[in-house]
C-alpha positions in Angstrom: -10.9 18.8 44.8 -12.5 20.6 42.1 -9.9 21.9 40.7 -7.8 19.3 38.6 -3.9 18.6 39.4 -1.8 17.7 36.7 2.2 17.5 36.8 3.0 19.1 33.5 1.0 22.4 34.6 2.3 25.0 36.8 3.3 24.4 40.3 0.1 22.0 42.2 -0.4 20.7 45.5 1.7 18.2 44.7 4.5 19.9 43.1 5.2 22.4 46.0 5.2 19.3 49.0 8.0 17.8 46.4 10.0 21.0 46.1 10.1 21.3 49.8 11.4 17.8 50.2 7.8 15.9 51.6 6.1 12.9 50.4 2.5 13.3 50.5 0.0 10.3 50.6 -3.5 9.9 50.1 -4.9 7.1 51.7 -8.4 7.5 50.3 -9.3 3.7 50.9 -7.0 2.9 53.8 -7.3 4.1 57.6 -10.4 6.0 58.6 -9.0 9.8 60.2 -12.7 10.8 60.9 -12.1 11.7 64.6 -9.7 14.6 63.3 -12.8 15.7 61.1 -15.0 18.5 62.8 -18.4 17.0 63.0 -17.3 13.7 62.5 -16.4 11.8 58.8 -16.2 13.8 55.7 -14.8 16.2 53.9 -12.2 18.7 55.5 -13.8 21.6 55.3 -11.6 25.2 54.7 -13.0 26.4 57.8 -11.5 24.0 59.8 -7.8 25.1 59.3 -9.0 28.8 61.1 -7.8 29.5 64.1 -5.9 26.2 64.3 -2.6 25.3 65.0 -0.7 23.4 62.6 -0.6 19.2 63.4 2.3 17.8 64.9 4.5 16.3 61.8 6.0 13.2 63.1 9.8 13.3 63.1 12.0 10.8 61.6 14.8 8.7 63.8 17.8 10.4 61.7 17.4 13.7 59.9 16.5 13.0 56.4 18.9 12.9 53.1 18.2 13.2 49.7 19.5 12.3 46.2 17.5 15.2 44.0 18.5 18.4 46.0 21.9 19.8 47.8 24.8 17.3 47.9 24.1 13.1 47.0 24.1 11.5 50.6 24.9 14.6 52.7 22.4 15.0 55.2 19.9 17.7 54.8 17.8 19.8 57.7 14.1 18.1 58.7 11.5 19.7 56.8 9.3 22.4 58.0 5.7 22.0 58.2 3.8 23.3 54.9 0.6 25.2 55.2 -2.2 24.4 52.7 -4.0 27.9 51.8 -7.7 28.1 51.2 -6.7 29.8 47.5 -5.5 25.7 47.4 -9.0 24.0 48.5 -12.5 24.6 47.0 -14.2 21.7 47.8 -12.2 20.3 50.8 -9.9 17.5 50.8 -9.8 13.5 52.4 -7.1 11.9 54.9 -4.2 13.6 53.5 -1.0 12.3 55.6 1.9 14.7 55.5 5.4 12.6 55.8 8.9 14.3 56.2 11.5 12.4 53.7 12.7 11.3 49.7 9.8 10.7 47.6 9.8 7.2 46.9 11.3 5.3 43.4 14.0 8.7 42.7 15.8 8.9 40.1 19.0 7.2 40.6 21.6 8.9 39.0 24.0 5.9 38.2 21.9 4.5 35.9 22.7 3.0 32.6 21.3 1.9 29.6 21.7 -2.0 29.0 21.7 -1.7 25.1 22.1 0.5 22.2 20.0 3.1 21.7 17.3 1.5 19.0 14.7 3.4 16.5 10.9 3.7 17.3 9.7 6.2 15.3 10.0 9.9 13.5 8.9 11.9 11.3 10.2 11.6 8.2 8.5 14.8 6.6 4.7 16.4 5.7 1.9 16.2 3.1 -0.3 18.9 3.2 0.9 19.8 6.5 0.4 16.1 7.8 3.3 14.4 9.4 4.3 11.4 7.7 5.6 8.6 10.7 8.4 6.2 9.7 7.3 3.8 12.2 3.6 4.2 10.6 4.3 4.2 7.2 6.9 0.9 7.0 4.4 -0.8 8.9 2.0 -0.9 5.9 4.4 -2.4 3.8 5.4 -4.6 6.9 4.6 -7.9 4.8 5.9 -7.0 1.5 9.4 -5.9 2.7 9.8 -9.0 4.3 8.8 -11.0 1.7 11.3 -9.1 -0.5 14.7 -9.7 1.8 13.8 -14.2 0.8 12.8 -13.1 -3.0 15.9 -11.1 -3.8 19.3 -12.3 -3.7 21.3 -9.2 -2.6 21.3 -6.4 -1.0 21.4 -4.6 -3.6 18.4 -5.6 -5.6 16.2 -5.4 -2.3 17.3 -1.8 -1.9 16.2 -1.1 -5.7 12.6 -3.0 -5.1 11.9 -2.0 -1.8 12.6 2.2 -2.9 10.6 1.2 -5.6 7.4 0.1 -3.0 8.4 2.9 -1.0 7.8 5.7 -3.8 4.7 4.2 -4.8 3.0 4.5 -1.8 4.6 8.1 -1.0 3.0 9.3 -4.0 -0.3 7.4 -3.6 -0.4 9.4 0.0 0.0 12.8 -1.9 -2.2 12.1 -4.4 -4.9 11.1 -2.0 -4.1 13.4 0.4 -4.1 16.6 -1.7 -7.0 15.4 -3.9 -8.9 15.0 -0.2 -8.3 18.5 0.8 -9.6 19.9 -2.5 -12.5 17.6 -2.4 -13.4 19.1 1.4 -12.7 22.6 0.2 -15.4 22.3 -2.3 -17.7 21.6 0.2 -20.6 24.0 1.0 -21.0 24.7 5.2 -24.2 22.8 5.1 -22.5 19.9 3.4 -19.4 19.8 6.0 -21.6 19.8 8.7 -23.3 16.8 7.2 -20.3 14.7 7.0 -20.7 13.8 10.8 -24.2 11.9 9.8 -22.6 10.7 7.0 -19.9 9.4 9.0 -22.5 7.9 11.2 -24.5 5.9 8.2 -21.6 4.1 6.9 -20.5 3.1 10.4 -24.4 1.8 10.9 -24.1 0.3 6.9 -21.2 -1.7 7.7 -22.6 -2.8 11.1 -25.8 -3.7 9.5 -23.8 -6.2 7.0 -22.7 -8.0 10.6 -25.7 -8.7 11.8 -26.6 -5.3 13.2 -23.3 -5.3 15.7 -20.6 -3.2 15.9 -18.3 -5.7 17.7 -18.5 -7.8 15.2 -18.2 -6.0 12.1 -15.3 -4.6 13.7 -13.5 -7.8 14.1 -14.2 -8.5 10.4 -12.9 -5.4 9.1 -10.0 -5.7 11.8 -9.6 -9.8 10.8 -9.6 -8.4 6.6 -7.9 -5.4 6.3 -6.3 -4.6 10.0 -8.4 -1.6 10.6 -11.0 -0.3 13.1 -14.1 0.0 12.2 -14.1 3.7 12.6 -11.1 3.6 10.3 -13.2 2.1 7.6 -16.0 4.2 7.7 -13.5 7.1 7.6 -11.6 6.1 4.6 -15.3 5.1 3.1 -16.0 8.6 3.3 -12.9 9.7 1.8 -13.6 7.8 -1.2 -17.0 9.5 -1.3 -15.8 13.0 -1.4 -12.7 12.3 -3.7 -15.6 10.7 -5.9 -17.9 13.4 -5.7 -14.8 16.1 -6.5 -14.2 13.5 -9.9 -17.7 14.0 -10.8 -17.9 17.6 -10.7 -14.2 18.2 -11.7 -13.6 15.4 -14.2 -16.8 14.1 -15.6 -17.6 17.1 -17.3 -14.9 17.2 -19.7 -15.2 13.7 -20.7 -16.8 14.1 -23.7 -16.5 11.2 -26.7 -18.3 11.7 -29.8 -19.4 9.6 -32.7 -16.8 11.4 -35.0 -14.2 10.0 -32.1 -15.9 6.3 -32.1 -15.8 6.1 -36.0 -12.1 7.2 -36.5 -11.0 4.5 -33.5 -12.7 1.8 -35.1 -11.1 2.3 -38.5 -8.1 2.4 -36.9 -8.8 -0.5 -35.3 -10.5 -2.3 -38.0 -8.1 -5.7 -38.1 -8.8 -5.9 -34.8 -12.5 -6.0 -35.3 -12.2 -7.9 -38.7 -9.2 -10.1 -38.3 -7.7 -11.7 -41.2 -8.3 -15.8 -42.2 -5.7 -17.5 -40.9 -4.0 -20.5 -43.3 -3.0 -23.7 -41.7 -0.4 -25.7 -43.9 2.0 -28.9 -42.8 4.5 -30.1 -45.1 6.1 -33.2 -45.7 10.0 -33.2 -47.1 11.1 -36.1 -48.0 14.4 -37.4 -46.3 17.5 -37.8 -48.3 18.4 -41.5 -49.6 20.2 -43.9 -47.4 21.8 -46.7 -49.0 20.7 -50.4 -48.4 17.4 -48.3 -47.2 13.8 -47.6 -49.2 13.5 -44.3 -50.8 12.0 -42.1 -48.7 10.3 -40.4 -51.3 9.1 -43.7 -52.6 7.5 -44.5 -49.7 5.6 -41.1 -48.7 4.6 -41.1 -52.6 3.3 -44.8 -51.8 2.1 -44.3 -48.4 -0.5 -41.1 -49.6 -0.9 -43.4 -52.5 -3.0 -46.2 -50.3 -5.4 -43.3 -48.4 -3.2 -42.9 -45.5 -3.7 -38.9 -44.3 -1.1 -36.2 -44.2 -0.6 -35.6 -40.8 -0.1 -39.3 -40.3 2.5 -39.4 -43.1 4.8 -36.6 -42.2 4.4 -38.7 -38.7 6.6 -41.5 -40.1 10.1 -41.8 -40.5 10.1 -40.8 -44.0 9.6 -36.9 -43.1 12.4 -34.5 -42.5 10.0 -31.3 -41.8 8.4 -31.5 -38.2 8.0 -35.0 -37.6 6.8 -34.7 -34.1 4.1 -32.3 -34.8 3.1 -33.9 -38.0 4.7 -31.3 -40.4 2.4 -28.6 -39.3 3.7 -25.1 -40.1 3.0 -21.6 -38.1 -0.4 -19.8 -38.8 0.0 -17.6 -41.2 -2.7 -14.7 -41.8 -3.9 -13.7 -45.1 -4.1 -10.6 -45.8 -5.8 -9.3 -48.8 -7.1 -11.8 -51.8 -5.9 -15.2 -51.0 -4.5 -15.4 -54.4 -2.2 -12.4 -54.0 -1.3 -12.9 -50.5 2.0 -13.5 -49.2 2.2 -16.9 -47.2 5.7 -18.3 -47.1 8.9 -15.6 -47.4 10.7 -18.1 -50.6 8.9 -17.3 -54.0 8.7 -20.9 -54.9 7.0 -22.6 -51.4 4.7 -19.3 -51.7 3.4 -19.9 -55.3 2.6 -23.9 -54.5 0.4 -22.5 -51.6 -1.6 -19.5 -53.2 -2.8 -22.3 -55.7 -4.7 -24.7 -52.9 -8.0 -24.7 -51.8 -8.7 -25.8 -48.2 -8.2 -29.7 -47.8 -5.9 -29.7 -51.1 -2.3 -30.6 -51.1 0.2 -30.4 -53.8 3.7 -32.6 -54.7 6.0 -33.8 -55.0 7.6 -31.0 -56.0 11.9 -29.8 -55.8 13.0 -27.5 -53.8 16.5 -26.8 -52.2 17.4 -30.7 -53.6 14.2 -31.9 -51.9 11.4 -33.7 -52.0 8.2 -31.5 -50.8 4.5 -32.1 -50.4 2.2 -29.1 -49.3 -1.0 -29.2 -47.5 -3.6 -26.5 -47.0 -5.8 -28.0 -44.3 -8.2 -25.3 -43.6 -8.3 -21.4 -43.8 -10.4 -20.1 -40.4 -12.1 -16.9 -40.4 -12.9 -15.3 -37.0 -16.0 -13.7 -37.1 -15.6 -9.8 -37.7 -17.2 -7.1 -35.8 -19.5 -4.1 -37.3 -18.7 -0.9 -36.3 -22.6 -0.3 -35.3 -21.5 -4.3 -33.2 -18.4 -2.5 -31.5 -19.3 1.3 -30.9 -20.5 1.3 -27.3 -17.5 -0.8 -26.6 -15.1 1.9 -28.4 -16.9 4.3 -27.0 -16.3 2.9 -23.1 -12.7 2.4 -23.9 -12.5 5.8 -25.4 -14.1 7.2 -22.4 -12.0 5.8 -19.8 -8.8 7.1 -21.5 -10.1 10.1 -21.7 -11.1 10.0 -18.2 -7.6 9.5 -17.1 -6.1 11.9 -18.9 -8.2 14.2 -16.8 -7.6 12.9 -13.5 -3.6 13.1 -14.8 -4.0 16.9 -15.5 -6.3 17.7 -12.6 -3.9 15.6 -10.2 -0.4 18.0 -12.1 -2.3 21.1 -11.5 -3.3 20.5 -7.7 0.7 19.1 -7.3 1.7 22.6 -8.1 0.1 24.6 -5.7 0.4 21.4 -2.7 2.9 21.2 0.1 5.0 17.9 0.6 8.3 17.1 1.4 10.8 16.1 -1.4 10.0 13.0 -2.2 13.5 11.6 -3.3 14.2 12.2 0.5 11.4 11.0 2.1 12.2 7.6 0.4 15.4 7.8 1.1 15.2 8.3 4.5 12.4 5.2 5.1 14.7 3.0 2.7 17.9 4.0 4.9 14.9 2.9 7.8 13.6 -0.4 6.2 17.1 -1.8 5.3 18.1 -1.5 9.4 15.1 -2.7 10.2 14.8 -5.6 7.9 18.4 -6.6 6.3 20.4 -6.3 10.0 19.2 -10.0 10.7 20.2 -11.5 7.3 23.9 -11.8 7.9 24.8 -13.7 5.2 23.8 -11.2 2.4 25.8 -8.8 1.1 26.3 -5.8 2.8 24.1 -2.8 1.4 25.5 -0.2 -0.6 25.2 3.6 1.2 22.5 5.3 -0.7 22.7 9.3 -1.7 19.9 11.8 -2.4 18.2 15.5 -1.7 18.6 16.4 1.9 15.9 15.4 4.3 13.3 17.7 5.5 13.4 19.6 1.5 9.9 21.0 0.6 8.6 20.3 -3.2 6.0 21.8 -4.8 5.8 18.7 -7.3 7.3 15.7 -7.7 
């Protein structure tokens, strides 16, 4: 037939031999009927049901019952035969078999689910007039939230990080979703028509890396990032347009000047000419035991016969640091050596301005000790020009400025886009994830009942 039957539209050939009680086969590879064809096999032409009585319906044994119409098991009159108008056929019809009777596989009333009802999917709300799919969404962060319920240790602190996921990628949607829509609407006619060819290059680019085949770059795109390979191409895309709305919308008012570059760097400028560093150890010289050498007499003697520093505040004698050789924490110099401030006590700090690097001074009192000091080198980290550092400033300048921009740009559009409430889009996917991904850890506390904006609540901004 011509004309195409489909159950979910209006009443069909089909639908009316149910509603009178038939079951109506098609036996279009079984049992040749071309003897009952005019002319012999074929299609049964309109003309042939003119002027022709009806076929003989063969009756059943017992009059027929039926489950779907009049009362369950009572016993219902045989059907009467139904007449196929020519408004029905256009292009004739094959061995049709008309049979008296229940369709087959009816609904049996009795039945019963075997389990509680469980959760597949739903929408959970809209961006920019999109639905957003529970089932969908969770299933990108499929990996994460299951690595979260063996990281955290309660309930409770997987419910924090996993709302935490959950809101990121909510407003990672928006934000690509709205700045999408005002990337196409900036599109001229000639340019939206193009995005088909477009389309069509990348999917040819990315087949080209694999060889020239399709199959096969699709199994590498499927095998690295669990998409399709139209998928790719049309997220490709995306990033083109949201990059060309950037460089019309953004780029223009990045602007960095030289005024800008020379403030930064002399704001900057210890970071481009850092400050010599000291290195001192120390050696203090442990108190007297008795029956025991002096340990001052013996560091005094032991420095006396050419043994180094480090390896005497090593020995036994020390009481400063022994393990690292009396070394003492970096200290920068700021300013004149002479006037710089190296150790917090006035008297250690006075001792040290007066060295030069490889000099030591001592033994000298302090706090009813025994010290020695050592300057063992002063290192100076090669400092930066600002003519050296400008086109880095400038870079760094330029990118902050460049996200500031995309931060306004993104506020603005936010306004004037349509999302659900966010607070109860994430709570309604958390209340989701935690059923779907705390149920089987039993031994974990149970999870506290989360509260929030009711679902379905538009926003104009987060």
């Amino acid at each position: 037939m011509s004309t195409m039957l489909r159950a979910n539209h209006g009443w069909t050939v089909f639908g009316l031999v149910a509603a009178a009680g038939l079951s109506l086969t098609v036996s279009g590879c079984g049992q040749q009927a071309s003897d009952r064809v005019p002319g012999g096999g074929g299609p049964l032409a309109i003309d042939a049901f003119k002027g022709e009585p009806a076929p003989a319906l063969p009756q059943p044994s017992s009059p027929p019952t039926s489950t779907l119409a009049g009362e369950p098991g009572k016993p219902q009159p045989a059907a009467r035969p139904v007449a196929i108008s020519e408004a029905a056929l256009t292009g004739g019809v094959r061995d049709v078999v008309v049979l008296a009777g229940d369709p087959k596989d009816a609904v049996v009333a009795t039945a019963r689910p075997v389990s509680q009802p469980a959760f597949l999917d739903g929408v959970i709300g809209q961006i920019n007039g999109k639905p957003v799919y529970a089932d969908r969404f969770l299933g990108r962060l499929d990996g994460q939230l299951r690595a979260l319920v063996k990281q955290t240790r309660s309930n409770r602190e997987w419910l924090q990080a996993a709302a935490k996921l959950i809101r990121e990628l909510l407003v990672s949607d928006i934000r690509d979703e709205l700045l999408l829509a005002e990337a196409r609407a900036a599109l001229t006619p000639e340019e939206k028509a193009g995005l088909v060819f477009f389309l069509t290059s990348i999917r040819e680019n990315l087949a080209s890396l694999a060889g020239g085949s399709e199959e096969r770059a699709e199994e590498r795109v499927l095998e690295a990032e669990g998409k399709t390979l139209t998928e790719k191409a049309k997220d490709e895309r995306d990033k083109a347009l949201i990059g060309r709305l950037f460089s019309q919308q953004i780029q223009p008012r990045v602007n960095v000047s030289w005024r800008d570059v020379r403030k930064a760097y002399e704001r900057s400028y210890a970071e481009f000419n850092p400050p010599p560093i000291a290195h001192f150890r120390m050696i203090w010289a442990a108190p007297d035991a008795p029956g025991k050498p002096s340990p001052k007499a013996e560091i005094t003697r032991l420095l006396g016969e050419g043994r180094t520093f480090e390896e005497v505040a090593r020995s036994e004698f020390n009481a400063f640091s022994r393990a690292d050789g009396g070394a003492v924490p970096p200290r920068p110099v700021e300013g004149p050596y002479r006037e710089a401030t190296l150790f917090a006590d006035p008297t250690l700090n006075a001792r040290a301005r007066d060295l030069s690097p490889g000099q030591s001074v001592g033994p000298f009192e302090f706090q009813n000790r025994s010290v020695w000091i050592l300057l063992e080198r002063l290192e100076q980290k090669p400092g930066r020009s600002l003519a050296d550092a400008q086109i880095e400033i400038a870079r760094a300048l330029r990118a902050r400025k460049y996200n500031e921009e995309i931060a306004r740009y993104f506020q603005r559009i936010l306004e004037r886009g349509s999302f659900s409430d966010i607070d109860a889009m994430t709570e309604r996917l958390l209340v989701l994830a935690s059923e779907r991904y705390l149920t089987a850890d039993r031994a974990r506390e149970p999870a506290p009942p989360t509260s929030g904006a009711p679902a379905g609540a538009e926003r104009s901004a987060p």
